[in-house]
N, C-alpha and C positions, 0 to 999 in steps of 0.2 A: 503449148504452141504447136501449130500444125508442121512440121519435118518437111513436107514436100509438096508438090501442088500438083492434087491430080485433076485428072482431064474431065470435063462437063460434057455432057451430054443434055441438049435438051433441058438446060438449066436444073439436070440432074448430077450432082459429085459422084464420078465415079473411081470407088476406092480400090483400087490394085493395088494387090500382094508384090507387083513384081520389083520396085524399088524397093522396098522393107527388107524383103528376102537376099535381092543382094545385097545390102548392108549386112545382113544378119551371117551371109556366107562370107562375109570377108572378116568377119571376127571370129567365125568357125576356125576358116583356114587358118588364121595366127595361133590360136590355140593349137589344133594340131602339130602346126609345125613346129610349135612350141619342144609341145608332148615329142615330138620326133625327134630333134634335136639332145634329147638325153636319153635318147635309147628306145622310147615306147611307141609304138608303131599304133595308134589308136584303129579296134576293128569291131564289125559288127557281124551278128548274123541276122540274116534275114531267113524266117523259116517259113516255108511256102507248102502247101498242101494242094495239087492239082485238081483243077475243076473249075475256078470261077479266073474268067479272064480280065475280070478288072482288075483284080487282085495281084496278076501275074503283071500285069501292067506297071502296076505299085510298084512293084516288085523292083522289074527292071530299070525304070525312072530311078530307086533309091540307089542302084548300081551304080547307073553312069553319075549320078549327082557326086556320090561320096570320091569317087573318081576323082572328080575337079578338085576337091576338098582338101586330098591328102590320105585320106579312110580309107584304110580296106576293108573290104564286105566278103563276103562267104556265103553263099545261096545254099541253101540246106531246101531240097528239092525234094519232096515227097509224093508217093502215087495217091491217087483218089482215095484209094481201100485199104490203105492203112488204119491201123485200127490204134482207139487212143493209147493201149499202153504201150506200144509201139514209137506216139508219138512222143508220149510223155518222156520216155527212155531217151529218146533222142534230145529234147528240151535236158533234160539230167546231164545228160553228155558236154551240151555245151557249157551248162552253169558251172563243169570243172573242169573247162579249157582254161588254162589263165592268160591263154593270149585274147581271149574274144572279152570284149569287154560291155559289151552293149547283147541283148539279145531282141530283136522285132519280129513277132510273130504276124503273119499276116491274116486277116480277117476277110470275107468271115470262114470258117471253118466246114466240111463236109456233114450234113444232119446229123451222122450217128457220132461224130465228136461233141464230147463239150467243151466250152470257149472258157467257161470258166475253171473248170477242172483242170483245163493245160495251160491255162496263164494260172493260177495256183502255183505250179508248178519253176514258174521263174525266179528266178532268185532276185528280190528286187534290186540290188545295188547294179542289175543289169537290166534291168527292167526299162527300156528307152521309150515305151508308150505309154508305161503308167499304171498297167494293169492289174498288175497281181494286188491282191489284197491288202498287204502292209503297204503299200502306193498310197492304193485308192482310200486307206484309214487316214494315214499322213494328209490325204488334198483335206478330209472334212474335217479335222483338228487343227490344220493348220500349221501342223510339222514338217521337215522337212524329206521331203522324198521326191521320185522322178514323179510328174504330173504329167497329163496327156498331152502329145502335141498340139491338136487338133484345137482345142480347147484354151490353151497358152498360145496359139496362133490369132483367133478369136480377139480377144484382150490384149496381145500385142498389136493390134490391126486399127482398131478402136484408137489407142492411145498414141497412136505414131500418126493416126492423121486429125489428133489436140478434140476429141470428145471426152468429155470428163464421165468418168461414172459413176461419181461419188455424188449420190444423190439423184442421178439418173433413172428415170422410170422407166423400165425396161420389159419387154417382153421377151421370153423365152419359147419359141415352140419347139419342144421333143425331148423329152428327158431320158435319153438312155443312157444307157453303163458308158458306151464309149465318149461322146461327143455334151449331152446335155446335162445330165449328170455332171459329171465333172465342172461343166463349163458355170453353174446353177452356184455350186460353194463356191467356184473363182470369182462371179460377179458377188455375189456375198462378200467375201472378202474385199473386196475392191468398195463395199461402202454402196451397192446400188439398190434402187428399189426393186425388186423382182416378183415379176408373175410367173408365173410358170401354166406353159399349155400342155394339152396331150388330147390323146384320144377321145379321153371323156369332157374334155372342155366343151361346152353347151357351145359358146359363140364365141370363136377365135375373131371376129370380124372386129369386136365391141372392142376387143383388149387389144388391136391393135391399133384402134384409131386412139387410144389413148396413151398411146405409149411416145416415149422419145427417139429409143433405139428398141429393135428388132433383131434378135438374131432367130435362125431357124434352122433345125437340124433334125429332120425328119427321116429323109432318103423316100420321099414320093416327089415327082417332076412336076414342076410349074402348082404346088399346094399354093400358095399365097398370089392369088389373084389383085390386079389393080383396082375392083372393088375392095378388098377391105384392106385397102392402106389410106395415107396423108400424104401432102404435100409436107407436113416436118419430118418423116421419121427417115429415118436413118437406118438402112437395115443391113444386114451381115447374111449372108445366104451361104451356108456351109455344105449344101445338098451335091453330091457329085454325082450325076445318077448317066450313064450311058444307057442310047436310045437303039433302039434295034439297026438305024441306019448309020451308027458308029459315032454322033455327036453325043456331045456330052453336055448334060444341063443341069439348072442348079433345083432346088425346093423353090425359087420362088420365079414367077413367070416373066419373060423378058419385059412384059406391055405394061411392069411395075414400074420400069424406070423411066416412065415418060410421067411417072404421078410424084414418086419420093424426094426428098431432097438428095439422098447420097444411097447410095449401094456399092458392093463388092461384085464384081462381074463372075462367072463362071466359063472355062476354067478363067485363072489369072486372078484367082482372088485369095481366098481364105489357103485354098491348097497349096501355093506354092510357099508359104509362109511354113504350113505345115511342113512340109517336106525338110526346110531347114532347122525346126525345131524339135527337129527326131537325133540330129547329130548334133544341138546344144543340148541336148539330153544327154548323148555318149560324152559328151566330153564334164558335163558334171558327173556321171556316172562313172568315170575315170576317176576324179581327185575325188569324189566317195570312196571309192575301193584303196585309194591308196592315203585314206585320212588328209588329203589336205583341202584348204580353203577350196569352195566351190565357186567357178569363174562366173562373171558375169556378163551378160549378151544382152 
């Protein structure tokens, strides 16, 4: 059953993140203040590495957001030319804070880092994107461990405005580590039929007129043109891509939404969803570390 009723466009549904999200932040903040209430002050770090300004962007949004929350955050600020075992040392340091409870590494990292060698490095029971290895083992078996926001954003967005996925023909464009990957076994798990696109897919165009839902997670501006969509599909535009003149736009072109039945706008869509599923992350990551029952959001 559809939750809430979002606004049309053009006899286009347009699905915003931004009711979901505050629901999702007002069962945050009871958990917290839960957690607060017997002593445990739930906090994160946020570790940032100088150089790429969307990133630092992220950054500061996760700041003032945990603010309202109840969370405290701690910015672990690093220069450009730090060099990884440097950073790694520092990822080590916090994994034996026992007051930090959550660790968010931000993305993506300076070239001469590796992303995978320093999320290696997290200790997953703090792990709040999902990253390190025993996570990302946990999402494709099916066990339990912290899973990516982004991606758990994705399928909570879907489900809250009453699209079934079980049995759903679905397209997938982008499979990476972060966002499509992950997001690839969740719709698996959820019972759906899935293609999966990329680089070397011959004709994205074919597989999306035959699809039901669309999600897309590329990070290229306006990739899914209003030639190769429908009038049924339903798409999820996960793309956050900033434009030299400071707008922000999604992987799929605005002139879609005068063709599909329903879309997620950019921003105000998938991302703000995300942003709250980084501290339902911390606060399961909390009753991990302290063995008890993990809450549910």
């Amino acid at each position: 059953m559809v939750t809430d009723q979002s606004a049309v466009t053009g006899g286009t549904r347009v699905l915003s993140g931004r009711e979901l999200a505050a629901v999702l932040r007002a069962r945050v903040s009871d958990e917290a203040s839960r957690l607060r209430q017997r002593g445990v002050v739930p906090k994160l770090a946020v570790v940032w590495v100088e150089g790429d300004p969307a990133s630092e962007h992220y950054a500061q949004t996760k700041l003032r957001s945990a603010e309202k929350l109840g969370i405290s955050v701690a910015l672990y600020r690093h220069p450009r030319d730090i060099s990884e075992d440097e950073l790694a040392a520092s990822i080590t340091g916090i994994n034996h804070d026992a007051s930090v409870h959550g660790i968010l590494l931000e993305l993506p990292l300076p070239s001469h880092i590796s992303a995978d060698r320093i999320t290696a490095r997290i200790n997953p029971q703090k792990d709040v994107d999902g990253l390190s290895p025993e996570n990302r083992m946990a999402l494709v078996t099916g066990t339990f461990g912290l899973y990516p926001a982004t991606p758990l954003a994705c399928i909570r967005l879907l489900q809250h405005y009453g699209y079934a996925l079980a049995g759903a023909d679905i397209v997938l464009v982008g499979c990476g580590k972060t966002v499509g990957g992950p997001l690839l076994h969740l719709l698996l798990r959820e019972h759906a039929t899935v293609t999966a696109c990329h680089a070397y897919t011959k004709d994205l165009s074919a597989h999306l007129k035959k699809a039901e839902i669309a999600l897309v997670a590329v990070g290229h501006p306006k990739l899914i043109t209003a030639q190769m969509v429908h009038k049924n599909l339903v798409v999820v535009d996960v793309g956050i891509n900033p434009l030299p003149d400071g707008k922000v736009v999604g992987d799929v072109d605005p002139d879609v939404a005068r063709v599909v039945a329903a879309l997620t706008p950019t921003p105000g869509g998938v991302g703000v969803v995300t942003t709250v599923e980084i501290f339902a992350n911390l606060m399961r990551a909390i009753a991990w570390q302290q063995g008890e029952s993990i809450p549910e959001f």
